[in-house]
C-alpha positions in Angstrom: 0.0 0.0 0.0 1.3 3.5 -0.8 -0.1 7.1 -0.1 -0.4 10.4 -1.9 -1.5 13.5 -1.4 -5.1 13.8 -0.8 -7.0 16.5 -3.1 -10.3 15.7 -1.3 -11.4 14.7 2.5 -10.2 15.1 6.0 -6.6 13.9 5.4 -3.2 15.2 4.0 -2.6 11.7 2.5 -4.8 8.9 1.4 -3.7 5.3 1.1 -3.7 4.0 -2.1 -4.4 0.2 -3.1 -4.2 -1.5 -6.0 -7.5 -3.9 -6.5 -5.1 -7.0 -6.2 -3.6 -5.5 -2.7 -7.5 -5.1 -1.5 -8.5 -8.1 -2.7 -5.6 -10.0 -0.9 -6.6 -8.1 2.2 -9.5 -9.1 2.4 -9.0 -12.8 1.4 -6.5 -12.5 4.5 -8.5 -11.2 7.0 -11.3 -13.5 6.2 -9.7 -16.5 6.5 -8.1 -15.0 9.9 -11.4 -15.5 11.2 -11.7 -19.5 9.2 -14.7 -17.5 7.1 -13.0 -17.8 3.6 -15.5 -20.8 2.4 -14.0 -23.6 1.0 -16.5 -23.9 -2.0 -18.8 -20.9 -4.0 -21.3 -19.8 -1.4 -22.5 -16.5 0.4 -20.1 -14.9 2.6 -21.5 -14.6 6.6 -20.7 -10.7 6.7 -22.1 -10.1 9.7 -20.4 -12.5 11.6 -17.4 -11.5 9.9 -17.7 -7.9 11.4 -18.8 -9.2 14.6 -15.2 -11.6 14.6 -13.0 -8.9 12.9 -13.8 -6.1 14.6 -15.5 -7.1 18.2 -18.4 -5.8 17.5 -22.2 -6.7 16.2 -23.9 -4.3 13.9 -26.8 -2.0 14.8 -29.3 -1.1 13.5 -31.0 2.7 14.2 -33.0 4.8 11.6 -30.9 7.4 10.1 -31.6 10.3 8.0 -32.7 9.9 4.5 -30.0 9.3 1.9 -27.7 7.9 4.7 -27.0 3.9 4.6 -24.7 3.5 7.2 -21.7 4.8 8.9 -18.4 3.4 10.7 -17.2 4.9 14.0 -13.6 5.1 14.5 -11.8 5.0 18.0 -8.1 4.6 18.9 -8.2 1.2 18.9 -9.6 0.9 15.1 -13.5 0.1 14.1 -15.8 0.8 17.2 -19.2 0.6 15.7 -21.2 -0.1 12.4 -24.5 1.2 11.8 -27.0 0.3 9.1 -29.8 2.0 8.3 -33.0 0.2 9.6 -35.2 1.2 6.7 -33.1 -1.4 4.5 -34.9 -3.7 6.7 -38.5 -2.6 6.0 -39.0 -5.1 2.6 -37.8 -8.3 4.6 -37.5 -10.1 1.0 -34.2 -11.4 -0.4 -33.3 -8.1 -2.3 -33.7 -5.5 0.9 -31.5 -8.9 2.6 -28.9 -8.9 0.2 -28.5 -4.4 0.2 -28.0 -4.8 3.5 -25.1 -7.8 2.8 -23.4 -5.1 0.9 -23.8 -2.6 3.1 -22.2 -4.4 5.8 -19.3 -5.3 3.1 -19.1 -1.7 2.4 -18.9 -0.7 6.2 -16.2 -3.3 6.7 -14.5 -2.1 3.7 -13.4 1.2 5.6 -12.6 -0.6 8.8 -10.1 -2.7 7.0 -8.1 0.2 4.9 -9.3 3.3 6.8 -8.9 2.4 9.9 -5.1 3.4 10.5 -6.4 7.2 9.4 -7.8 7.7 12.8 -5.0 7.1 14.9 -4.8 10.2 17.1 -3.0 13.2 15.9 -3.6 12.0 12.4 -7.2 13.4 11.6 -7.9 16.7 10.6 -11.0 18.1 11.8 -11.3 21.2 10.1 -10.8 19.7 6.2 -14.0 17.1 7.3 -16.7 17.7 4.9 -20.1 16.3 4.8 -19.4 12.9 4.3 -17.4 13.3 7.5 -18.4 14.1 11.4 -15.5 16.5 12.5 -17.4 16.2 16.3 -16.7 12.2 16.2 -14.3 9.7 13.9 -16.7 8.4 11.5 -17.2 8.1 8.0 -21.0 8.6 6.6 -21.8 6.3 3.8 -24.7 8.1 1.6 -26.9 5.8 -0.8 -25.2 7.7 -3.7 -22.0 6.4 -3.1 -22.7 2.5 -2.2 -21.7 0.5 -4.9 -25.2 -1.8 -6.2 -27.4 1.0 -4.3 -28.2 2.5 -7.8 -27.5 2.3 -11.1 -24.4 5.0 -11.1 -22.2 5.5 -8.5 -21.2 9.0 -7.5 -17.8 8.9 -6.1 -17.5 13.2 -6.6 -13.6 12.3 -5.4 -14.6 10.5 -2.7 -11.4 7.9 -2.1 -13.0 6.4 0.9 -15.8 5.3 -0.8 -14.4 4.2 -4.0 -12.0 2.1 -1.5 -14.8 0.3 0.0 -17.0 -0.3 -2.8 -13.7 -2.2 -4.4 -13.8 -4.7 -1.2 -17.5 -4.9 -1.4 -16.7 -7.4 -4.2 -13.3 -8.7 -2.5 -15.0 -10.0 0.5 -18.5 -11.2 -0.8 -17.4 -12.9 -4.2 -13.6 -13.5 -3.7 -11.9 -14.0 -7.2 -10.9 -17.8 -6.9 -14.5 -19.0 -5.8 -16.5 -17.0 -8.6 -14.0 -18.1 -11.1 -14.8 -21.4 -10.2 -18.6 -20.9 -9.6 -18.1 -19.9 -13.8 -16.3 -23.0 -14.6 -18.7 -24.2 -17.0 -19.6 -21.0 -18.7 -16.3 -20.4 -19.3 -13.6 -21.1 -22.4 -9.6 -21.4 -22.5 -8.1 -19.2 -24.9 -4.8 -19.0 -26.5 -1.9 -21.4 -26.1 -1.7 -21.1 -22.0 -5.9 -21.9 -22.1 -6.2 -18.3 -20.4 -10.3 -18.6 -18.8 -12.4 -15.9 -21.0 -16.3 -15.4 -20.7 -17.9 -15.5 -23.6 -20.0 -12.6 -24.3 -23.4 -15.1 -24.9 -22.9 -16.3 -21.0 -22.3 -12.6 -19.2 -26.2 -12.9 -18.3 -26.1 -16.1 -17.6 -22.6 -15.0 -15.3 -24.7 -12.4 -13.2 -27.1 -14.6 -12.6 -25.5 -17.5 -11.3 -23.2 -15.3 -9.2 -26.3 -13.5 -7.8 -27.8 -16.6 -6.6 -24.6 -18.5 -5.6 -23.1 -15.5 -3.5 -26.5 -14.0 -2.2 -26.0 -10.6 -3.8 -28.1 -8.5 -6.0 -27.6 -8.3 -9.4 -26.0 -5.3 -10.0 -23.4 -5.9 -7.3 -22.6 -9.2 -9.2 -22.5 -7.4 -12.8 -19.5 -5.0 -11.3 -17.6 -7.8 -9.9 -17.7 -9.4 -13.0 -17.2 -6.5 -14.9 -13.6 -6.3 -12.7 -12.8 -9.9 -13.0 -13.8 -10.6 -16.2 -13.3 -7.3 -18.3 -16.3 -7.2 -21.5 -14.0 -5.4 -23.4 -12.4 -7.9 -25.4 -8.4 -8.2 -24.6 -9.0 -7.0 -21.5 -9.8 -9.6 -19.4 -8.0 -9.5 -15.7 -5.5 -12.5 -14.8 -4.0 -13.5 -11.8 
């Protein structure tokens, strides 16, 4: 991980991470905690955050607009909090926003955390995705990757950084390149795995249903593992 200077936010520097370094961070830390399955299946988030960090996830109603936010002590991540009203359907699509959410929340424990170290912060560059009275970064609907259609980063790093691990630590590379196996095709003379075009639906699908995600969060996980442009796909 390096740093550079930070154009936007509350710090001088922001960390910067590859999406190889994120992903292997949070392939690490998950199976820290023995929750890296061992086969294609949902993720259990919450009891990730809960083992990570010490902590169980609340629940409050929060202000329109806001999904969540992560508090930040001395000691790293001191609470999560999701909005309740992604609660209200009860179905398997409010189930699964709230799944991201949590991935989202974690996201900024696991890359952020060493921002709030005392003495580091900066109170008076906090804007308004940032609580200059308490360590916490606000996570607005228009910023959550799968939340809606187009994500509005507006130079927000923090977010951008935990949307990336929204994907590491719900659909980790190796087990949704294997949940593809048989939609897949070897190409060229080292049999390099490439998604046909034809299957991309069929992709999102299966990924949706295997992982417990909604669609959208499976298209831009694919979208990063499996590039549609053609010559672009991602390799290990």
């Amino acid at each position: 991980m390096k740093s550079c200077r930070a154009l936007k936010g509350p710090f001088a520097e922001r960390p910067v991470y590859s999406l190889q370094e994120i992903e292997e961070i949070c392939s690490d830390e998950l199976r820290k905690v023995n929750l890296y399955p061992t086969a294609p299946q949902p993720v259990r988030i919450e009891r990730f955050i809960e083992k990570r960090f010490g902590i169980t996830p609340k629940y409050e109603s929060l202000p329109d607009g806001l999904l969540g936010f992560t508090k930040f002590g001395p000691k790293g991540v001191e609470e999560i909090v999701v909005a309740d009203s992604l609660t209200d359907a009860g179905d398997k699509v409010s189930e699964r926003r709230i799944n991201t959410t949590l991935a989202h929340e974690a996201g900024h424990g696991l890359l952020q955390a060493h921002l709030f170290v005392p003495g580091i912060q900066s109170a008076s560059l906090f804007d308004r995705d940032m609580d200059p009275q308490s360590p916490k970064i606000l996570c607005r609907q228009d910023a959550v990757a799968g939340n809606q259609k187009h994500t509005n980063y507006d130079g927000r790093w923090w977010e951008f950084q935990a949307n990336q691990a929204i994907g590491a630590l719900l659909l980790p590379r190796p087990l949704v390149e294997k949940s593809l196996e048989r939609l897949l095709a070897s190409t060229g003379s080292f049999g390099i795995p490439k998604l046909p075009l034809q299957n991309r639906e069929k992709a999102i699908k299966l990924m949706s249903d295997v992982f417990a995600v909604n669609p959208i969060v499976a298209q831009i996980r694919l979208n990063q593992i499996f590039p549609e442009k053609e010559g672009a796909q991602l390799t290990l």
